[in-house]
C-alpha positions, 0 to 999 in steps of 0.5 A, spaced: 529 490 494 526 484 491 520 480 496 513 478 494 506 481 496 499 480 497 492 484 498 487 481 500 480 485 498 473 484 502 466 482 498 460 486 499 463 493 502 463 499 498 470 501 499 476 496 499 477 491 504 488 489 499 520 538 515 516 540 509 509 535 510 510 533 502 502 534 500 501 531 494 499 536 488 493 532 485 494 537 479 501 533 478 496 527 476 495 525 469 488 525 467 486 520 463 486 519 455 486 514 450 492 510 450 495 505 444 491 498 446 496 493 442 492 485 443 496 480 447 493 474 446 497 469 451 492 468 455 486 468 451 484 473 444 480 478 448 487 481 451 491 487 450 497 491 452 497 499 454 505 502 456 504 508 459 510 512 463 510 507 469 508 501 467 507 495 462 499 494 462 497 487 460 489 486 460 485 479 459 479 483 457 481 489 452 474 492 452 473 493 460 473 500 463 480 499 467 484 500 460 481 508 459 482 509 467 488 504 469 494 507 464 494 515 467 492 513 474 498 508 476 502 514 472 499 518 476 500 514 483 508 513 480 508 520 482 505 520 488 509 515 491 514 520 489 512 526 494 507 523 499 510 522 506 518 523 504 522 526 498 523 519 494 526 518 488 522 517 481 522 510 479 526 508 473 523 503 470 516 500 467 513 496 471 509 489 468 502 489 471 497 483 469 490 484 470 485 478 470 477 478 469 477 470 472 480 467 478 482 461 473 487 466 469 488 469 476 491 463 478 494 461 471 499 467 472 500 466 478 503 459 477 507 461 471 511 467 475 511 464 482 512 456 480 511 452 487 511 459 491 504 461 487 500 456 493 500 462 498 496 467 494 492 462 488 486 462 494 485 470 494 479 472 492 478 479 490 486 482 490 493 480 487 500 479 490 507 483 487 514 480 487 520 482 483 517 488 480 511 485 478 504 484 479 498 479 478 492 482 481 483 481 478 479 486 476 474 487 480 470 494 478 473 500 477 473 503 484 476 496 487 481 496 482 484 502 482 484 502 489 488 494 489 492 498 483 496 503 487 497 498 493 500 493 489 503 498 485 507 502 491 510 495 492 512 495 485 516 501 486 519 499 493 521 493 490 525 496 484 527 503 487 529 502 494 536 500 496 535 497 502 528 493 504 523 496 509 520 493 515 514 489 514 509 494 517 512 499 513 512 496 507 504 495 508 502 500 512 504 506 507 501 501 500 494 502 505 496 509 505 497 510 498 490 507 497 485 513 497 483 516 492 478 520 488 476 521 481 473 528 478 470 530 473 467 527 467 473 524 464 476 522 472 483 525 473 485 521 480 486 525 486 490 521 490 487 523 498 490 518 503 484 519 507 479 517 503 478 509 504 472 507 508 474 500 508 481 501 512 477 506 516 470 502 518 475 497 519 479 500 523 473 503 527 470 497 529 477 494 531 477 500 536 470 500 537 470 493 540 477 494 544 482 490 540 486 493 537 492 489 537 498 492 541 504 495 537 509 491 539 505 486 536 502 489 530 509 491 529 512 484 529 506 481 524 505 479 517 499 480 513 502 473 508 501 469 515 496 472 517 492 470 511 493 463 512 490 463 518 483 468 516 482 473 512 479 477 517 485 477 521 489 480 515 484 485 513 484 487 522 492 487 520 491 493 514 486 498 517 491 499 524 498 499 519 493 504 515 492 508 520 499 507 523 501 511 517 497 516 518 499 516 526 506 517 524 505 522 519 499 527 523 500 526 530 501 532 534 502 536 528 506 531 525 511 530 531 513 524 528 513 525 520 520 526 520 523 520 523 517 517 518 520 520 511 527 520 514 526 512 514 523 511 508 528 515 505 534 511 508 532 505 506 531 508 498 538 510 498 541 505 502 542 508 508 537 505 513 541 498 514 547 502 516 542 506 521 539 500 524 547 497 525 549 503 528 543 504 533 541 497 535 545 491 538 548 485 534 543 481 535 537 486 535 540 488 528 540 481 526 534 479 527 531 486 524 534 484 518 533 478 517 525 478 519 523 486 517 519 485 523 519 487 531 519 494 534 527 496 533 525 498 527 521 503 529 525 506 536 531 505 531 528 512 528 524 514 534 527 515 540 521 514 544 518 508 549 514 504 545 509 503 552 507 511 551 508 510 543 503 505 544 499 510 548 499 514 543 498 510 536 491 508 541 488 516 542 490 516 536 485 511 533 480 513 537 480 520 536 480 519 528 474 514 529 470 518 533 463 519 532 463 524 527 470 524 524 467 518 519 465 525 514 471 527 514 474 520 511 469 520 505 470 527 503 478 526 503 479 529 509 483 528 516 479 527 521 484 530 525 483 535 530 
């Protein structure tokens, strides 16, 4: 699966603006360590490079932070992607990860690997993008980074080890999802914990709070590149609900959906989920789920559901989880699910 991806991250805010229930064993997370930093020097003489399991790290500043944390914790995360919401294969390949400290660098790699396509994404502030396999992204502080990095870096494994390409709001919703996490003890083995995002979650509460959350069929027909041309909010509105449509699809009703969710996503890994949405849906309606990776069918093509009572739902559900009271729980990693 081979498609570009960008995140988009907010200034000012303390978190990030970019049958079996397969919990996540935090203890399966490498702890940091120090890794063999070789220069790179193509963008300028600070730089370096770290391969680690996963990935093929390259830094224009060899001495920031990111290079002790950012090696064991995309391992770690390669992991979690594996094991998180669907029995998923372990990827095979490292993948190429550049991470900038200007937006001129920025910029400059992005041209390079995008050519004229690269106009979409240069104007990101604080974020990246992914395509092919790869992705350029700007360090913006540990946390802010890390968090950036499992997104992207679960668009990496989707593009190179999934067979067929998922539905835009899949895609995006589980990179949000895949984005909580923590960091223990002194040396700050990551603990990944889908809950723990304040960003995804503040925005989500006051979506919510001020009646707008935007209608799944909707929302399941949107796309966060096109929404970023409009504004960044728009697309940052689009992050918090597919965010919190994960958790929905996963957690509701004791997980009455979580099936139909892993299923899909490990269809799509092993080339079965074109096969299902051309058994399921009509021609046209398959087309054109096929060529957009948009719209509600490619979600009643698993849930056998009306999308009216499933929008009902997806709407208790994100008022449930931000209730008053509910936000402790996301800060201490925890579903705030009843």
């Amino acid at each position: 699966m081979n498609r570009t991806a960008a995140t988009i991250l907010c200034a000012g805010i303390t978190a990030l603006c970019s049958c079996s229930s397969h919990a996540p064993d935090a203890r399966s997370s490498p702890s940091p360590s120090l890794y063999a930093v070789e220069p790179w020097r193509a963008i300028n003489a600070n730089g370096g490079q770290v391969a680690t399991a996963s990935h093929k790290l390259y830094f224009t500043n060899a001495t920031s932070p990111l290079v002790q944390h950012l090696p064991a914790f995309l391992d770690g995360a390669s992991l979690h992607y594996a094991n998180a919401l669907a029995n998923l294969p372990i990827a095979k390949t490292q993948y190429r990860t550049f991470i900038t400290t200007t937006q001129n660098e920025y910029k400059l790699l992005a041209t390079q690997h995008l050519g004229s396509d690269a106009s979409a994404f240069v104007g990101i502030r604080r974020g990246g993008f992914s395509a092919g396999g790869i992705a350029i992204y700007m360090d913006i502080g540990l946390h802010d980074t890390l968090m950036l990095a499992s997104h992207e870096g679960w668009h990496q494994y989707a593009q190179t080890t999934f067979t067929d390409p998922v539905p835009i709001w899949l895609d995006e919703g589980v990179a949000t999802y895949m984005e909580g996490f923590r960091l223990d003890g002194t040396l700050g083995k990551p603990r990944f914990l889908p809950w723990a995002n304040l960003e995804r979650f503040d925005r989500l509460r006051l979506i919510v709070e001020a009646n707008e959350l935007t209608p799944l069929p909707t929302l399941l027909s949107q796309s966060p590149d096109e929404l970023l041309k409009q504004s960044e909010s728009r697309a940052l509105d689009y992050y918090a609900q597919v965010w919190a449509l994960i958790h929905f699809l996963h957690e509701y009703r004791d997980g009455a959906y979580a099936k139909s969710l892993s299923t899909m996503l490990e269809d799509a890994a092993n080339g079965r989920y074109e096969l299902v949405l051309r058994a399921r849906l009509d021609a046209r309606e398959y087309e054109i789920a096929r060529a957009t990776r948009r719209g509600s069918t490619t979600l009643q093509a698993y849930l056998a559901r009306d999308l009216n009572s499933l929008d009902l739902e997806y709407r208790e559900f994100t008022r449930e989880i931000t209730r008053i009271g509910a936000r402790n729980n996301v800060v201490m990693g925890e579903s705030p699910v009843r």
